[in-house]
N, C-alpha and C positions, 0 to 999 in steps of 0.2 A: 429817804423819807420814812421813819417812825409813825406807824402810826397805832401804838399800842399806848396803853395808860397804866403805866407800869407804879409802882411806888415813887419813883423819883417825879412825875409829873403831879405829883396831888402835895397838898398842904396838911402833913401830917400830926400835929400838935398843935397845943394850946400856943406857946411862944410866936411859929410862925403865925398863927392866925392874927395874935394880939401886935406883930409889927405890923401886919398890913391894916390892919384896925385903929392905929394909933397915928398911923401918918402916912395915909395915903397917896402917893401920887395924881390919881385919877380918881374922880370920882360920877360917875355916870349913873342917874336915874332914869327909869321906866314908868313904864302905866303899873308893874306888879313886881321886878327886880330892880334892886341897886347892886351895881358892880363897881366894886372899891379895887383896885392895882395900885401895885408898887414897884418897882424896880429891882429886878434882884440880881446876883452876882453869877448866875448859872448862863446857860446858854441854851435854856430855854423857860417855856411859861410852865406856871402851875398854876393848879385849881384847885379850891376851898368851896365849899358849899355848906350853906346853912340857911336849912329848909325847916321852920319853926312849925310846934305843935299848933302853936296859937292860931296861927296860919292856914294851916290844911291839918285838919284832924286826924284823917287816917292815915293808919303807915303807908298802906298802899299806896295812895295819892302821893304822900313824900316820897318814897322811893321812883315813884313812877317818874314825878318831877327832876330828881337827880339823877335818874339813867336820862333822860333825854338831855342834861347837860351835859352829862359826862361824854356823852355819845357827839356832841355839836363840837365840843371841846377836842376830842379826840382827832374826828376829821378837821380839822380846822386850823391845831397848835402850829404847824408848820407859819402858821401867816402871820400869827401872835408873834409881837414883840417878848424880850427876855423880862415878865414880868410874873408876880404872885397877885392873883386874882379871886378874890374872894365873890360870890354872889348871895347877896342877902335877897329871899324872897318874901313879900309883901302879903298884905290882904285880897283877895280876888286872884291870885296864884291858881288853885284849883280848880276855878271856873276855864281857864282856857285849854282851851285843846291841846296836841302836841304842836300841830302844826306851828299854832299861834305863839306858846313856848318858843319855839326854834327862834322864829321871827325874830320875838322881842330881846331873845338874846344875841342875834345879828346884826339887831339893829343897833345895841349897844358895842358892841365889839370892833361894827363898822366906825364908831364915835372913839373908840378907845384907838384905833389903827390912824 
């Protein structure tokens, strides 16, 4: 049981991001996240994120936002299916707490399982 978030767990470049962008398997919305997967040939998931300026202004708040994925992502990959999973986040992102965060990525993930 891995449970480190090493290079090979993240979605490294433009191309991977642009296959799970163009033809998604899954497509699951939220009240503030859309999480788009794909199917991938590895033997296990990986995670993309993009946390838009538009979105949340400050870096602070984006960063803070993508450690609390990375971190749900982390404990969690073991349950994930072998998929590339991108998290697009939304307007009202930053209003939520952590907690809340966790939540609504659970609850999607629960939908994606």
């Amino acid at each position: 049981m891995n449970q480190g978030f090493g290079r090979d767990k993240r979605l490294l470049d433009a191309k991977q991001f642009k296959a799970v962008f163009d033809s998604p398997d899954y497509r699951l919305s939220g009240r503030c996240i859309l999480v788009l997967a794909r199917h991938n040939q590895i033997d296990h998931a990986r995670l993309g994120l993009v946390v838009g300026k538009k979105n949340t202004k400050l870096a602070v708040a984006r960063n803070q936002i993508k450690r609390q994925f990375r971190e749900y992502f982390r404990l969690h990959q073991d349950e994930l299916p072998n998929v590339d999973m991108v998290i697009v986040t939304r307007r009202g992102i930053a209003d939520l707490s952590a907690m809340e965060l966790q939540q609504e990525l659970a609850k999607q993930v629960k939908r994606l399982l």
